[in-house]
Jmol script that loads the backbone (N, CA, C; Angstrom):
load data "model"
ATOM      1  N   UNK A   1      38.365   5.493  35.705  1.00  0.00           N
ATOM      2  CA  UNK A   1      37.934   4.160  36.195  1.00  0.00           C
ATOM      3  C   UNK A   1      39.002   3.578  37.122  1.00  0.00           C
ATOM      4  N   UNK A   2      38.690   2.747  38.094  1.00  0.00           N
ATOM      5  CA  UNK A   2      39.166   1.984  38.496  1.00  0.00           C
ATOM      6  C   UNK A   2      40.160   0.899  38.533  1.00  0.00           C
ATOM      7  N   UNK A   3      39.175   0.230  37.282  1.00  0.00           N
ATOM      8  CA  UNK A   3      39.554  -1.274  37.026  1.00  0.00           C
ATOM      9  C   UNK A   3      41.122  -1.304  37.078  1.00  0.00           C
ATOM     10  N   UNK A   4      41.298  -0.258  35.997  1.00  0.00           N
ATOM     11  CA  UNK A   4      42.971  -0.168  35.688  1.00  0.00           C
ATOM     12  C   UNK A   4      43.613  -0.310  36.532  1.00  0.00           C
ATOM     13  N   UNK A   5      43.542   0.622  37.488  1.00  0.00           N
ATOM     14  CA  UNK A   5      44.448   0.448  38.652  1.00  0.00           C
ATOM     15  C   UNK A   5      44.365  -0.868  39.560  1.00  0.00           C
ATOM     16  N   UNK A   6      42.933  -1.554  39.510  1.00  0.00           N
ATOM     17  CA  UNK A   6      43.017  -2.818  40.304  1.00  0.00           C
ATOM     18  C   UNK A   6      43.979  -3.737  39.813  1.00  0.00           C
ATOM     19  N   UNK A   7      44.042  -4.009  38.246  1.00  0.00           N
ATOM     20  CA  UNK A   7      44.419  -4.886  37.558  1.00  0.00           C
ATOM     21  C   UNK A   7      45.524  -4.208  37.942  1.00  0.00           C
ATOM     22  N   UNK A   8      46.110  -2.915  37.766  1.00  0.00           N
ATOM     23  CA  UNK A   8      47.635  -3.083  37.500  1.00  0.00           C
ATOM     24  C   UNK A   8      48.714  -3.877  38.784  1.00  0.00           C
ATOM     25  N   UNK A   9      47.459  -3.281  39.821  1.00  0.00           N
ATOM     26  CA  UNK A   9      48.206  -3.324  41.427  1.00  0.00           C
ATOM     27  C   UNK A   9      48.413  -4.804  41.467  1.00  0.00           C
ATOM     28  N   UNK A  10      47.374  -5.616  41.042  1.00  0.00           N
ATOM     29  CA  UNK A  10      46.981  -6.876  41.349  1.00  0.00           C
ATOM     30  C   UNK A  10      48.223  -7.589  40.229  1.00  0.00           C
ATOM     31  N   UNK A  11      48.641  -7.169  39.209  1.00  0.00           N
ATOM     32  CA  UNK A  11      49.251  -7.791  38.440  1.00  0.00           C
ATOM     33  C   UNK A  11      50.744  -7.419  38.991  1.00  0.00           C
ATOM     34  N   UNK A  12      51.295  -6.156  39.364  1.00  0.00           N
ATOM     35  CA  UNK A  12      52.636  -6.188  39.889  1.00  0.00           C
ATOM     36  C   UNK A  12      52.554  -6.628  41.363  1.00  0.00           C
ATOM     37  N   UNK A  13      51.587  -7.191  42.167  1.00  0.00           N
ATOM     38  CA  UNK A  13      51.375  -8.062  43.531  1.00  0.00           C
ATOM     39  C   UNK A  13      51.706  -9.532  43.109  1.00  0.00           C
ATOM     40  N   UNK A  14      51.219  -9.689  42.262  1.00  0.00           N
ATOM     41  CA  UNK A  14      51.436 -11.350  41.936  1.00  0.00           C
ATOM     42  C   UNK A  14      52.782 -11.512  41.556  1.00  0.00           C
ATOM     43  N   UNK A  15      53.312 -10.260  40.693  1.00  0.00           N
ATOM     44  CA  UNK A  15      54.880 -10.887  39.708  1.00  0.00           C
ATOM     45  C   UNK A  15      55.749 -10.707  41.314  1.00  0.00           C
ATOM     46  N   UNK A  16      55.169  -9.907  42.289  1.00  0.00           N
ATOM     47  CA  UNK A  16      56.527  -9.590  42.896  1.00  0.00           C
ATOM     48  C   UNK A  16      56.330 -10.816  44.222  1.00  0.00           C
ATOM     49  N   UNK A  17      54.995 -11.170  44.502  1.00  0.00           N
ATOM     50  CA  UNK A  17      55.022 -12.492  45.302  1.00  0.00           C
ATOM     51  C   UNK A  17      55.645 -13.720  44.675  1.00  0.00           C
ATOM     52  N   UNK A  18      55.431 -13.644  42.716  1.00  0.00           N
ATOM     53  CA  UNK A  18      56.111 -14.399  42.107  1.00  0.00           C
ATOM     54  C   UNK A  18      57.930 -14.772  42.604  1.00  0.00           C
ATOM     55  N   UNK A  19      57.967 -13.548  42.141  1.00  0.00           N
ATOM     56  CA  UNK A  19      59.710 -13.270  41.363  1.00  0.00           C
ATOM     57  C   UNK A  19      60.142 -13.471  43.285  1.00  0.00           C
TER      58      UNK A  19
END
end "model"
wireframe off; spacefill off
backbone 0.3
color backbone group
C-alpha cells in the first residue's frame, strides 16, 4: 500500500518544515 509511505513522507515534511 501506499498510504504508509504518504503518511510517512508527509509526516517527516512537516517535522522538517517544522524544526
Amino acid at each position: 500500500m501506499q498510504v504508509i509511505h504518504v503518511l510517512l513522507y508527509t509526516i517527516e515534511n512537516t517535522t522538517f518544515n517544522g524544526s
